[in-house]
C-alpha positions in Angstrom: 216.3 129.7 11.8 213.2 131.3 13.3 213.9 133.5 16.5 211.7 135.1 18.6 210.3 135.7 22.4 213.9 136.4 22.8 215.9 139.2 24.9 213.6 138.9 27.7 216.2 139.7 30.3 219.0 141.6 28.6 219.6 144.9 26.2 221.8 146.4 23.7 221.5 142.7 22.3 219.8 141.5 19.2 218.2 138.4 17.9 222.0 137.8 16.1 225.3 139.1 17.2 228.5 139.1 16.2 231.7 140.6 17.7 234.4 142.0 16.3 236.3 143.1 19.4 239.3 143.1 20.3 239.8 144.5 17.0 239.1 143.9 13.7 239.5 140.1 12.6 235.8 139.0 13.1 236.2 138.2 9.5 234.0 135.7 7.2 230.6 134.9 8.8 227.8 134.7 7.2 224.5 135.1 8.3 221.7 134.0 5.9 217.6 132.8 5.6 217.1 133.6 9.1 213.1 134.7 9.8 213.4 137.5 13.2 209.8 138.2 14.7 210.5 140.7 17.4 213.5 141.9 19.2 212.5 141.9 23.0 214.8 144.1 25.0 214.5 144.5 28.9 216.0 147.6 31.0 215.4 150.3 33.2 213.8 153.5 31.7 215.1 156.6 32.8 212.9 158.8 32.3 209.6 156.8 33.1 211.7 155.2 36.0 210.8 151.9 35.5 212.3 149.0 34.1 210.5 148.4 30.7 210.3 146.0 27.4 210.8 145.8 24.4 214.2 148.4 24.6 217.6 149.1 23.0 217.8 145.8 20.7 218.3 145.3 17.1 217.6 142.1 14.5 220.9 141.6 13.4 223.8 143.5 15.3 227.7 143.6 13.7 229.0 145.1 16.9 232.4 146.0 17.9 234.1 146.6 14.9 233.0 142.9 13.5 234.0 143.0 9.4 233.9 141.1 6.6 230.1 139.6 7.4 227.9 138.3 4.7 224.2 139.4 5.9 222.1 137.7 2.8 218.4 136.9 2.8 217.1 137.4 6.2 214.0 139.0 7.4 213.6 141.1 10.5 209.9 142.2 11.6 209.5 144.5 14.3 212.9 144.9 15.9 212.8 147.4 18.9 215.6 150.0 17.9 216.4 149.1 14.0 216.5 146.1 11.5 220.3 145.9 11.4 223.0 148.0 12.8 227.0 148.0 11.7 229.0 149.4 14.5 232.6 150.1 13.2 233.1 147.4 11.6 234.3 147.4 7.4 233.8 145.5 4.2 230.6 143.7 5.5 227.9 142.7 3.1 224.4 143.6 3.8 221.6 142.3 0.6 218.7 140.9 -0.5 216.9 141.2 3.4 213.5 142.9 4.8 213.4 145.0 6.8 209.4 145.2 8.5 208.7 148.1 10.7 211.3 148.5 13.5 209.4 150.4 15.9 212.1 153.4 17.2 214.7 155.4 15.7 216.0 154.0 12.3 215.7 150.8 10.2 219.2 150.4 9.4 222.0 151.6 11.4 225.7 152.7 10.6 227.6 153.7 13.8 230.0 154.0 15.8 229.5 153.4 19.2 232.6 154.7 21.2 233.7 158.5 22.3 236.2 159.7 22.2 237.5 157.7 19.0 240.7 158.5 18.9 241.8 156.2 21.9 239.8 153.2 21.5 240.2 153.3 17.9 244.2 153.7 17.9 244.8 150.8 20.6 242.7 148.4 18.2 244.6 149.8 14.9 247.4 148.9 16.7 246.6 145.3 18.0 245.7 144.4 14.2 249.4 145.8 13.2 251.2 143.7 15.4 248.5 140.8 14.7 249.9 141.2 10.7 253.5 140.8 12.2 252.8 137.5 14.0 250.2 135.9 12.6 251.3 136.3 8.4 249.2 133.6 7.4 246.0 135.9 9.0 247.0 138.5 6.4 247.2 136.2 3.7 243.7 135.1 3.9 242.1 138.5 4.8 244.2 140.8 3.2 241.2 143.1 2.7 241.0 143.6 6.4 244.1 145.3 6.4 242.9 147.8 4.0 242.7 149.8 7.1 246.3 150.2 7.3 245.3 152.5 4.5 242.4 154.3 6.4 244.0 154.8 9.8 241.5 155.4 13.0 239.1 158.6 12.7 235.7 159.4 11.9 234.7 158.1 8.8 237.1 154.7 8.3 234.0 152.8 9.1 234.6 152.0 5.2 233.9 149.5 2.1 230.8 148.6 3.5 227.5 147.6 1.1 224.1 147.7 1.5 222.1 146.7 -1.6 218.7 145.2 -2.5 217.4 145.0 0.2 213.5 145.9 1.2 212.2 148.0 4.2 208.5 148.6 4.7 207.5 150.6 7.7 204.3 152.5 6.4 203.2 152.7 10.6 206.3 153.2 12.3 207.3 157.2 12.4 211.3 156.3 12.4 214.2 157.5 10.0 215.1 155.1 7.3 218.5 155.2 7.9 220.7 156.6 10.6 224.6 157.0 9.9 227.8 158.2 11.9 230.8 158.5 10.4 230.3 156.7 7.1 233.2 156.6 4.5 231.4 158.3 1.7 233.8 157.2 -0.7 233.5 153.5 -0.3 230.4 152.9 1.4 227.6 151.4 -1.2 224.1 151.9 -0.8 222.0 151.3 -3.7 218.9 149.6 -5.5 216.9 149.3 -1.8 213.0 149.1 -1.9 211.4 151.2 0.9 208.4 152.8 1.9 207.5 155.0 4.8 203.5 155.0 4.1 203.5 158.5 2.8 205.7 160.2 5.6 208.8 162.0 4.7 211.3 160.1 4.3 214.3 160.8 6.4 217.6 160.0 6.2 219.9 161.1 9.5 223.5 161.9 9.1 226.1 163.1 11.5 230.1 162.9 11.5 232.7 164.2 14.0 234.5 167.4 13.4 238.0 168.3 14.8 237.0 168.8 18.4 234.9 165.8 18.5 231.6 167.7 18.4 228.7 165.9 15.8 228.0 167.9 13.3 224.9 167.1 11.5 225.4 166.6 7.4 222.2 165.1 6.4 218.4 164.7 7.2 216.3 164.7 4.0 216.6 161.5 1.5 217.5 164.3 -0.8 220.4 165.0 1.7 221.0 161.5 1.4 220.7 160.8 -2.6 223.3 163.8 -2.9 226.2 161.8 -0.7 226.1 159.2 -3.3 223.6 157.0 -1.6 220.0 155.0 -3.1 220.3 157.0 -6.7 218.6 154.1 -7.7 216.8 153.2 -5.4 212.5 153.1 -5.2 210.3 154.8 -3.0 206.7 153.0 -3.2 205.4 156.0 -2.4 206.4 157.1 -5.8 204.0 154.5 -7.4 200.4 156.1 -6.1 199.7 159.0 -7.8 198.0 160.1 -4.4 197.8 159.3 -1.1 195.3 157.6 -0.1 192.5 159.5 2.7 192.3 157.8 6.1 192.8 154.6 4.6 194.3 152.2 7.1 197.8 151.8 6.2 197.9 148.2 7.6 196.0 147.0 4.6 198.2 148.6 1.9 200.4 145.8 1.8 200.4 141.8 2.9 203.5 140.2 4.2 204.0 136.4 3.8 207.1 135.0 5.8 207.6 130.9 5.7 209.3 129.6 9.3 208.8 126.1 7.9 211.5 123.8 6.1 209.6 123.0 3.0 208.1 125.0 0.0 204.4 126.9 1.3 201.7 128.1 -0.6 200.0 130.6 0.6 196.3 131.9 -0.8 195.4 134.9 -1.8 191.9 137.1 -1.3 192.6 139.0 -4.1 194.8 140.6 -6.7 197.9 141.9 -5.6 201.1 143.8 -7.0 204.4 142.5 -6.0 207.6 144.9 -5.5 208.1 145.2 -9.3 204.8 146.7 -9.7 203.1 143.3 -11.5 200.1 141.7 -10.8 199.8 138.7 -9.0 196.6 136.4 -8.0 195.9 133.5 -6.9 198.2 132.1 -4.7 202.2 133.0 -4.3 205.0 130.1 -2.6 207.7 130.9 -0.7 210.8 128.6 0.1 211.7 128.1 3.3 212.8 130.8 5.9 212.0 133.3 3.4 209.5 136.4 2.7 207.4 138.4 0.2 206.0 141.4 0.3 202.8 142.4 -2.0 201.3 145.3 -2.0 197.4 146.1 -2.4 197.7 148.1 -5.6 194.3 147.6 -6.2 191.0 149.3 -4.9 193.4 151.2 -2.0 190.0 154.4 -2.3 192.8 156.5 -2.6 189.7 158.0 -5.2 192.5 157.7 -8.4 192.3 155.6 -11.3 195.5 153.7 -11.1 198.0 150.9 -10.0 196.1 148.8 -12.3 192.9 149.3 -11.1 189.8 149.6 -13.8 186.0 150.6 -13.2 185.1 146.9 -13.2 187.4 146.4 -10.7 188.0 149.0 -8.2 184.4 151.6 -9.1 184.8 153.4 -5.7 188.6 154.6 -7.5 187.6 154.5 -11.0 183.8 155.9 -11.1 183.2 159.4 -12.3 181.0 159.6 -9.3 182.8 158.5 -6.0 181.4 160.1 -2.8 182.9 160.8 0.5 181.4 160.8 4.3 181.4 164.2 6.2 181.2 163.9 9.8 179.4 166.5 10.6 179.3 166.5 14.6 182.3 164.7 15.2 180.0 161.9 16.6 180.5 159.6 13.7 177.8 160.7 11.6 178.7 160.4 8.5 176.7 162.0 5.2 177.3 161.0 2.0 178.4 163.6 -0.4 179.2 163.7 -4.2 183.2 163.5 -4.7 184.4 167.3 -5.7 181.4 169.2 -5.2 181.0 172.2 -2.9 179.7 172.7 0.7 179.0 175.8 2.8 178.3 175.8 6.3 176.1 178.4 8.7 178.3 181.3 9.5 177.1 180.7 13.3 178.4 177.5 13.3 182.0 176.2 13.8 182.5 172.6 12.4 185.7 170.1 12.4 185.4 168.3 9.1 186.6 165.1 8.7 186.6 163.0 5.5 186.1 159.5 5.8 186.3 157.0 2.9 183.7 154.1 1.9 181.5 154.3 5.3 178.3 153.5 6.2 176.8 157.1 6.1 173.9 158.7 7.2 171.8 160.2 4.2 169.1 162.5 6.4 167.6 164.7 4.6 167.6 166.7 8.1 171.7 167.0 7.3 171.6 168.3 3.8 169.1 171.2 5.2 171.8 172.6 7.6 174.3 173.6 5.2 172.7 176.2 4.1 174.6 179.4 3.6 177.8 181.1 2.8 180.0 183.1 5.0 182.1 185.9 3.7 181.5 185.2 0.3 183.2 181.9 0.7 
């Protein structure tokens, strides 16, 4: 499917939902190749006190509990409050989808979404006991449902689930990558992910219950993360520039392809690209229907470095001995072009803001290059 322009009039929705309530047995869907532009949202803002859109939705949304769900292949693009979101629920299956900027608080979601626990919790453990008793033939089919018999009711049961493979790109959105409550480190898999925050830090939010019901938080950093047995192998783009690149428009770092159509589509491309394995690709890529791709522009990002398979003939601006920056000098968008690495002093009676821009039409007066003059304090 293609879904958009959707949640007009509703919240705490998503362009897919399931439900698990009242318990557990939500078992066996599968939700797979669906292309999600935008997650609408509609409600009343508190604090602005005004009823406002997009709010509180999500691309795909396993609420209540809802287990045993097969989430393969999808791409989400721009949901409102995260890409996906488990809440409660275990042994779902979450792979091989993209995850494209979700505008607030995380991409993907682990949570659980009622306090106190204890009594919610309990009176569903106990509605999926007495559903074993009546029902046998329930238990024969999903037996791994009632792996919970094993894991009774408390903060951390949320177990056995598996998120793997799956790519999230969100170099202009300021959010976490992932935000979890209550995860069963033990059983929970999260592994060989793509991601890519555009050169912020990358964060990772963690909290569990303690005795009294109070959230304690276990984890912010993706070190944090790494160290609870989570994306060890795992890649962080960021990892593949040797350094970041200087007011470049993050928009253009990568290109992102999505087919909503039911046959095969070429798409053309302006130039050399590098796809998520770090290869080069030109020409022209095809997608199959309800599908995506992500490419990255590895080359010529004037990040002023010699790399990502860039050479002199291709990228000079990155690969040229003698690259130059623009120095605004006024703040007025007067730029003056200056040799890469050399030194500049300023008047000491003058105070400057100096801003580097990259690969700008710059003003060469000669009337410039005679006001920076002198050094101040030996400096």
């Amino acid at each position: 499917n293609y879904i958009h322009d959707i949640n007009q009039k509703t919240e705490d929705s998503s362009a897919i939902y399931t439900q698990g309530a009242p318990n557990w047995p939500s078992w066996g869907n599968i939700i797979r190749k669906n292309i999600i532009d935008g997650t609408g949202g509609y409600c009343f803002d508190d604090v602005q006190q005004k009823w406002v859109s997009p709010c509180y939705t999500w691309g795909i949304y396993l609420d209540g509990l809802a287990s045993g769900t097969t989430v393969d292949g999808n791409t989400v693009i721009g949901a409102f409050r995260g890409g996906m979101l488990i809440n409660g629920g275990v042994y779902n299956t979450i792979t091989n989808n993209t995850i494209i900027g979700s505008l607030n608080y995380s991409q993907m979601q682990f949570s659980i979404g009622h306090v106190p626990y204890s009594t919610i919790l309990q009176d569903r453990y106990d509605e999926l006991m007495k559903l074993k008793e009546e029902v046998p033939q329930f238990y024969e089919k999903y037996h791994d449902l009632f792996d919970i018999e094993n894991n009774p009711p408390h903060c951390g049961f949320m177990a056995h689930n598996e998120f793997k493979n799956n790519t999230i790109i969100y170099p202009e959105n300021k959010t976490n990558l992932y935000e979890a409550l209550c995860l069963d480190y033990e059983t929970t898999q999260i592994d060989n992910n793509i991601y890519w925050s555009g050169y912020e830090e990358v964060i990772a939010y963690v909290s569990e219950l303690n005795a009294t019901d109070d959230l304690v938080t276990k984890s912010t950093t993706i070190d944090d993360w790494k160290n609870l047995g989570f994306d060890k192998n795992s890649t962080d783009i960021s990892s593949w520039y040797n350094s970041e690149p200087v007011f470049n428009n993050l928009s253009d770092d990568y290109k992102f392809f999505y087919n909503t159509e039911k046959n095969i589509k070429k798409f053309n491309l302006d130039m050399s690209y590098c796809n998520l394995n770090n290869e080069i690709i030109s020409g022209n890529i095809k997608i199959n229907p309800f599908e995506s791709k992500v490419l990255l522009s590895c080359f010529c990002n004037n990040d002023f470095k010699c790399n990502n398979n860039e050479t002199k003939n291709s990228c000079p601006n990155d690969c040229s001995k003698e690259t130059f920056v623009g120095l605004d000098i006024d703040g007025n968008n007067n730029y003056a072009e200056i040799p890469h690495n050399n030194t500049y002093n300023f008047k000491p009676s003058d105070s400057y803001t100096i801003e580097f821009l990259i690969n700008t039409t710059q003003d060469n007066s000669p009337d410039f290059c005679e006001t920076i003059i002198a050094e101040k304090n030996g400096v």
